[in-house]
Structures are given as structure tokens and as C-alpha cells.
Chimera marker file (.cmm) of the C-alpha trace (Angstrom):
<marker_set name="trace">
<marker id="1" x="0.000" y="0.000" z="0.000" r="1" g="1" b="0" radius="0.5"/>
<marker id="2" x="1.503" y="3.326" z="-0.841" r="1" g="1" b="0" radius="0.5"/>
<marker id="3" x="1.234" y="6.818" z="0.803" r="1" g="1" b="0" radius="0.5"/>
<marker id="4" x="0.759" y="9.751" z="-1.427" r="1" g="1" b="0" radius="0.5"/>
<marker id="5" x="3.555" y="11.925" z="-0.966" r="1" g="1" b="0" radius="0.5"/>
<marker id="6" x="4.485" y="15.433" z="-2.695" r="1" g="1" b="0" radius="0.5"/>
<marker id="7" x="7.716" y="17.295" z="-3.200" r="1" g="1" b="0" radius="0.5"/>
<marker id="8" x="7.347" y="20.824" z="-3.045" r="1" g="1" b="0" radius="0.5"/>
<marker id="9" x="9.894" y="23.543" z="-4.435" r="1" g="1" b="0" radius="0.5"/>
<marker id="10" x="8.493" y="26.593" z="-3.074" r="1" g="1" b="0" radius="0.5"/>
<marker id="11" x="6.235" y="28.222" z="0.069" r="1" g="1" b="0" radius="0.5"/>
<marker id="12" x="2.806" y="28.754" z="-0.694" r="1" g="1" b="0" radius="0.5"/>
<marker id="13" x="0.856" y="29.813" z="2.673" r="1" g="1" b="0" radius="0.5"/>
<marker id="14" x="-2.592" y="31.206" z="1.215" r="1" g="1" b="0" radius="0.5"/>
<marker id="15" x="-2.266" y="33.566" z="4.514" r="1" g="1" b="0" radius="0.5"/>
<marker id="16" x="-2.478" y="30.982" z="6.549" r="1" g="1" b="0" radius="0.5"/>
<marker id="17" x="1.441" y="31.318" z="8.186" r="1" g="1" b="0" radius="0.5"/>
<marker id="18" x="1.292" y="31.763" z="11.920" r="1" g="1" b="0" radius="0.5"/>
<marker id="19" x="4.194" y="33.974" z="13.439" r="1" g="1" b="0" radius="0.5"/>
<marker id="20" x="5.975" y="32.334" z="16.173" r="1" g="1" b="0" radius="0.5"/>
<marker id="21" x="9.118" y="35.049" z="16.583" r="1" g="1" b="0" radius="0.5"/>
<marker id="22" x="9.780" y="37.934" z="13.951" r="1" g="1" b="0" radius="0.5"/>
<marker id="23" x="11.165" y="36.083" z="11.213" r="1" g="1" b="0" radius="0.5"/>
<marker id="24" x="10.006" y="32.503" z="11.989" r="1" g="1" b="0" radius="0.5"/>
<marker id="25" x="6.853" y="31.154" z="10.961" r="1" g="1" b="0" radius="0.5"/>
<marker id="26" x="4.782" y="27.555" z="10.767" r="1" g="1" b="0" radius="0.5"/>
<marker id="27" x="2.301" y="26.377" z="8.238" r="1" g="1" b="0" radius="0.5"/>
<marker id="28" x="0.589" y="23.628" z="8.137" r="1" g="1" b="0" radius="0.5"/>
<marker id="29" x="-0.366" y="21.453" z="5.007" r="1" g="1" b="0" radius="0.5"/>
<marker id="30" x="-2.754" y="19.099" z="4.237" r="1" g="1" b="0" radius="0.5"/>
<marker id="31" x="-0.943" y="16.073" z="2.772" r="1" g="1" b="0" radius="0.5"/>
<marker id="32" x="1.968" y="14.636" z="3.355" r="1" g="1" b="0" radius="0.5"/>
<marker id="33" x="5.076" y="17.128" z="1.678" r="1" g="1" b="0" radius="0.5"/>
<marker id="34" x="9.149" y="16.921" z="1.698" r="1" g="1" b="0" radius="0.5"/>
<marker id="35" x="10.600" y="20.426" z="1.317" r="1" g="1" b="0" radius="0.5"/>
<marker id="36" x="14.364" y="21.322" z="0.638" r="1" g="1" b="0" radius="0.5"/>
<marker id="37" x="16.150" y="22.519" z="4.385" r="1" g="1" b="0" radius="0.5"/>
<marker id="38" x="18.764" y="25.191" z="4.899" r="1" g="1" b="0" radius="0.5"/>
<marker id="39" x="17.969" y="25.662" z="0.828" r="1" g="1" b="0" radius="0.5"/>
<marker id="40" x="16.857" y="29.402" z="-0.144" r="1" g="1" b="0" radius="0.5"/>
<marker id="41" x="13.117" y="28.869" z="-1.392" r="1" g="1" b="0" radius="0.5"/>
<marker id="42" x="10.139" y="31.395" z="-2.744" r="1" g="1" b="0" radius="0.5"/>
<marker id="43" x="7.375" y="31.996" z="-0.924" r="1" g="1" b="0" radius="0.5"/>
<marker id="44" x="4.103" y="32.900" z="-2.162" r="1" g="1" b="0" radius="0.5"/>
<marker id="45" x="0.893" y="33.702" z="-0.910" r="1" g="1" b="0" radius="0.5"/>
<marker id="46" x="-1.007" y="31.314" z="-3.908" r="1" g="1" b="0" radius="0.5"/>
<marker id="47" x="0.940" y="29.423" z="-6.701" r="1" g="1" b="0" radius="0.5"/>
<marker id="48" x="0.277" y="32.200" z="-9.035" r="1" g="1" b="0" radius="0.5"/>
<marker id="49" x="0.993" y="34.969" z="-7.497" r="1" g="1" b="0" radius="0.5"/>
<marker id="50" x="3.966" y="36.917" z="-7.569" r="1" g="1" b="0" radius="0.5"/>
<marker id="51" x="7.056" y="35.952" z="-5.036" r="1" g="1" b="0" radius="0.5"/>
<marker id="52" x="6.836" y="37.917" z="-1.526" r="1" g="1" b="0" radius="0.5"/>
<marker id="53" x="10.004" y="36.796" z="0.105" r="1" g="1" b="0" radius="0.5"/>
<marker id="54" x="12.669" y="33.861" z="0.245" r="1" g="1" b="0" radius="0.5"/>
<marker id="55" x="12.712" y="31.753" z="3.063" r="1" g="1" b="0" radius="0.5"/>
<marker id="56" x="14.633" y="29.225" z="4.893" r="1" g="1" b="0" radius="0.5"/>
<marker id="57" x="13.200" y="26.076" z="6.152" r="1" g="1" b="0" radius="0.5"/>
<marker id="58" x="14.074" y="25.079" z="9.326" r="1" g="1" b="0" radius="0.5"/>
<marker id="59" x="12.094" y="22.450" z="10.346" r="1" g="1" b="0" radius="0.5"/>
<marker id="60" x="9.571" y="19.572" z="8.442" r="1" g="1" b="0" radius="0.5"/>
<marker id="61" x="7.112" y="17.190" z="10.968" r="1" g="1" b="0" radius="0.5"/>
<marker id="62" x="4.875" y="14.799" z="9.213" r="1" g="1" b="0" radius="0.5"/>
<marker id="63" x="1.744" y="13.751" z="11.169" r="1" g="1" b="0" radius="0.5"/>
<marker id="64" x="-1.860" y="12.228" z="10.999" r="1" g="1" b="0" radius="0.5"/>
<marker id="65" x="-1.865" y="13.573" z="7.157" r="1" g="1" b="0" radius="0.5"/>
<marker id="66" x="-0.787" y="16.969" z="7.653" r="1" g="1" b="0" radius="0.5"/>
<marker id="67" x="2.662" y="18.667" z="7.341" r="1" g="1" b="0" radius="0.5"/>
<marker id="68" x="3.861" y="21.282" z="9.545" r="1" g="1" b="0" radius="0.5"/>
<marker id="69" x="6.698" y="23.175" z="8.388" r="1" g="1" b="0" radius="0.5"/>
<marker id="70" x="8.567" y="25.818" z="10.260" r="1" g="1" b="0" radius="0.5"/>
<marker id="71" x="10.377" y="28.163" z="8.006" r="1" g="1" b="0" radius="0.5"/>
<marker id="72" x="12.683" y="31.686" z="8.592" r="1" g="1" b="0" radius="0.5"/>
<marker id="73" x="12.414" y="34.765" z="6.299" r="1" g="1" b="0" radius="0.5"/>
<marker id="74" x="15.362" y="36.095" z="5.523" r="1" g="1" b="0" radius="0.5"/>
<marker id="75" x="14.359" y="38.606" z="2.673" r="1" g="1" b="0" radius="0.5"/>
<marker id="76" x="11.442" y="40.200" z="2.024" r="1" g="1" b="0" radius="0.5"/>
<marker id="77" x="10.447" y="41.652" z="-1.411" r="1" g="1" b="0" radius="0.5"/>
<marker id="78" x="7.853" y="44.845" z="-0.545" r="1" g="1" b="0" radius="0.5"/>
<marker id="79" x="5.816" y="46.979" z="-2.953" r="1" g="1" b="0" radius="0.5"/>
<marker id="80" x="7.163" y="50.107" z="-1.700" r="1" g="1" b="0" radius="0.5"/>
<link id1="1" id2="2" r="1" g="1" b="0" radius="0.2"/>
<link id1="2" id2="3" r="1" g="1" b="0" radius="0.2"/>
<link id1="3" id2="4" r="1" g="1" b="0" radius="0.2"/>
<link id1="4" id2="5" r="1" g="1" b="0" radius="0.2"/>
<link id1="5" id2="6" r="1" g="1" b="0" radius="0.2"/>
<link id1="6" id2="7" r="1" g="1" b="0" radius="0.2"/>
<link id1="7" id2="8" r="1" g="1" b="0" radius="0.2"/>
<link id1="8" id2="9" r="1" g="1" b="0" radius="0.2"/>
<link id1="9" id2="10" r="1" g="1" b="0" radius="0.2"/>
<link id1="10" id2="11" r="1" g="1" b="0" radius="0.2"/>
<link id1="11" id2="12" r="1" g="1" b="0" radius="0.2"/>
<link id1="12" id2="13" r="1" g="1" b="0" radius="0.2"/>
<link id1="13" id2="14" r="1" g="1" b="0" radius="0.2"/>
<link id1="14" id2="15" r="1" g="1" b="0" radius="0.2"/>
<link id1="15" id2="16" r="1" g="1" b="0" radius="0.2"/>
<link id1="16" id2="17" r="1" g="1" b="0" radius="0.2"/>
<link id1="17" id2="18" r="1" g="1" b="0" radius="0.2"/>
<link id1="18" id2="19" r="1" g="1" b="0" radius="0.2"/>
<link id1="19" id2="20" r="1" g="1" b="0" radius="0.2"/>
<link id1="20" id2="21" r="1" g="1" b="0" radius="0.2"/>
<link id1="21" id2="22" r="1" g="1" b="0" radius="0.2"/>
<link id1="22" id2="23" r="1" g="1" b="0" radius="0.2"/>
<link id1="23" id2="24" r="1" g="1" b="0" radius="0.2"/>
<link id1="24" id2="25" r="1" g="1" b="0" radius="0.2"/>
<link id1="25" id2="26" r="1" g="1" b="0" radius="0.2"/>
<link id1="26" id2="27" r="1" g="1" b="0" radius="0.2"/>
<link id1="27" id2="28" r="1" g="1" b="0" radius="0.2"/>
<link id1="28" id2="29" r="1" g="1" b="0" radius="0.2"/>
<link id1="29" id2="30" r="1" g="1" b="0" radius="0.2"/>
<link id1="30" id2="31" r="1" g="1" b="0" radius="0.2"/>
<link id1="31" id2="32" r="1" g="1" b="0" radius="0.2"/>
<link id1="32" id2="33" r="1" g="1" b="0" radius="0.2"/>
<link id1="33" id2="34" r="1" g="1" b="0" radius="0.2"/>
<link id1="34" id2="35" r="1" g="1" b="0" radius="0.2"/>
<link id1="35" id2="36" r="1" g="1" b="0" radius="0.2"/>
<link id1="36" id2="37" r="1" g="1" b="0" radius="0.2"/>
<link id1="37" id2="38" r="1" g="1" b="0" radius="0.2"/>
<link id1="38" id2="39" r="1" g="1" b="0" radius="0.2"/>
<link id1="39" id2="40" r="1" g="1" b="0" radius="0.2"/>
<link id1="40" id2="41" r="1" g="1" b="0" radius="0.2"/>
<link id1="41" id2="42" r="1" g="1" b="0" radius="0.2"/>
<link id1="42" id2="43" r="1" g="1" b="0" radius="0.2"/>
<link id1="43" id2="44" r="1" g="1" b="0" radius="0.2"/>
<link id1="44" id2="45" r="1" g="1" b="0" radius="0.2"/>
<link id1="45" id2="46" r="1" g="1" b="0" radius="0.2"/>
<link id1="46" id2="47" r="1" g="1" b="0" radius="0.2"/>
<link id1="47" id2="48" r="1" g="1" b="0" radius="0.2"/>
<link id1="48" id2="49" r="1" g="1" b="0" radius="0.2"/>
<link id1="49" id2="50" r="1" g="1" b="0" radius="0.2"/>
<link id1="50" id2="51" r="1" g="1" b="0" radius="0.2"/>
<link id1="51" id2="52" r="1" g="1" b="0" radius="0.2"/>
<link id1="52" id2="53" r="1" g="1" b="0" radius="0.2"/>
<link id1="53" id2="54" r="1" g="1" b="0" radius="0.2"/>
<link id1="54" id2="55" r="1" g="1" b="0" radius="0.2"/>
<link id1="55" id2="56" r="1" g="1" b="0" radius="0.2"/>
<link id1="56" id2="57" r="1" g="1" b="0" radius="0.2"/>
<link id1="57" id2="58" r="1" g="1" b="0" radius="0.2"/>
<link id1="58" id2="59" r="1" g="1" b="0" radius="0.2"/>
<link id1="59" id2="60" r="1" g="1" b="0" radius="0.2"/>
<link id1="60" id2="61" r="1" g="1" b="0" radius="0.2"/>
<link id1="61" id2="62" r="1" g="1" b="0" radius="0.2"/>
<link id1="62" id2="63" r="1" g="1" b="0" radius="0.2"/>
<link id1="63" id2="64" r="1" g="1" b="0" radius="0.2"/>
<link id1="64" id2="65" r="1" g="1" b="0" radius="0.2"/>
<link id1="65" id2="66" r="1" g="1" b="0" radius="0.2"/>
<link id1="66" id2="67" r="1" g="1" b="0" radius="0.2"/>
<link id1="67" id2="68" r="1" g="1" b="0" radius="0.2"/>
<link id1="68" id2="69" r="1" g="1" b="0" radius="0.2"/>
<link id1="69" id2="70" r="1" g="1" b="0" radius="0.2"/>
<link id1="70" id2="71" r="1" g="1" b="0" radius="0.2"/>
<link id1="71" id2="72" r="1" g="1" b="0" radius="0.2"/>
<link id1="72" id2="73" r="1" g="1" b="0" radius="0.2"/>
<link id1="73" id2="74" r="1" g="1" b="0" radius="0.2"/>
<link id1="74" id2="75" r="1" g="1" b="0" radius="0.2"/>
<link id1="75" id2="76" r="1" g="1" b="0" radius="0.2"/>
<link id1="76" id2="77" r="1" g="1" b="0" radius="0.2"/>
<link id1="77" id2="78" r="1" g="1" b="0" radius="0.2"/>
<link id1="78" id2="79" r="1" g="1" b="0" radius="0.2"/>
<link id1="79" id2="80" r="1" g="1" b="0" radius="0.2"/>
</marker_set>
């Protein structure tokens, strides 16, 4: 029996990133998903939008279906 499984490239949090200290955030995900760690990625508010940062991720948990993935900005691209 297999278990669906998805390799994502790239942050997409649909606003729904919680902010744990002032550049560290967690998302969950439904699904189970393998990021890249310690690897530069984009992250987007939905798949087509525009990039609104790069981020680091720090930390991947895999549990009861959902992925929880705790991730550090470390730029920030503004519209001002």
C-alpha cells in the first residue's frame, strides 16, 4: 500500500502562516510534503501569485496527514 507523498519547491501559505518570533513562521499542510532545508526557497501567498520573500526552512514534521513546516524569512520583497 503506498502513501501519497508530494515534493514541493516553493512556500505557498494562502495567509495561513502563523508567526511564532519575527522572522520565523509555521504552516501547516494538508498532505503529506518533503521540502528542501537550509535551501533558499520562494514563498508565495497562492501558486500564481507573484514571489513575496525567500525563506529558509528550518524544520519539516509529518503527522496524521498533515505537514507542519517551520520556516525563517530572511528577505522580504515589498511593494514600496
Amino acid at each position: 500500500m503506498g502513501m501519497p507523498l508530494e515534493l514541493n519547491t516553493l512556500i505557498v501559505t494562502k495567509g495561513y502562516e502563523k508567526r511564532v518570533e519575527e522572522n520565523l513562521f509555521v504552516l501547516q499542510k494538508e498532505g503529506y510534503r518533503l521540502y528542501p532545508i537550509e535551501i533558499p526557497v520562494d514563498v508565495r501567498k497562492t501558486l500564481d501569485s507573484s514571489s513575496s520573500g525567500t525563506a529558509l526552512i528550518k524544520k519539516v514534521e509529518l503527522e496524521k496527514n498533515t505537514t507542519t513546516i517551520t520556516y525563517q524569512l530572511i528577505s522580504l520583497n515589498s511593494t514600496n
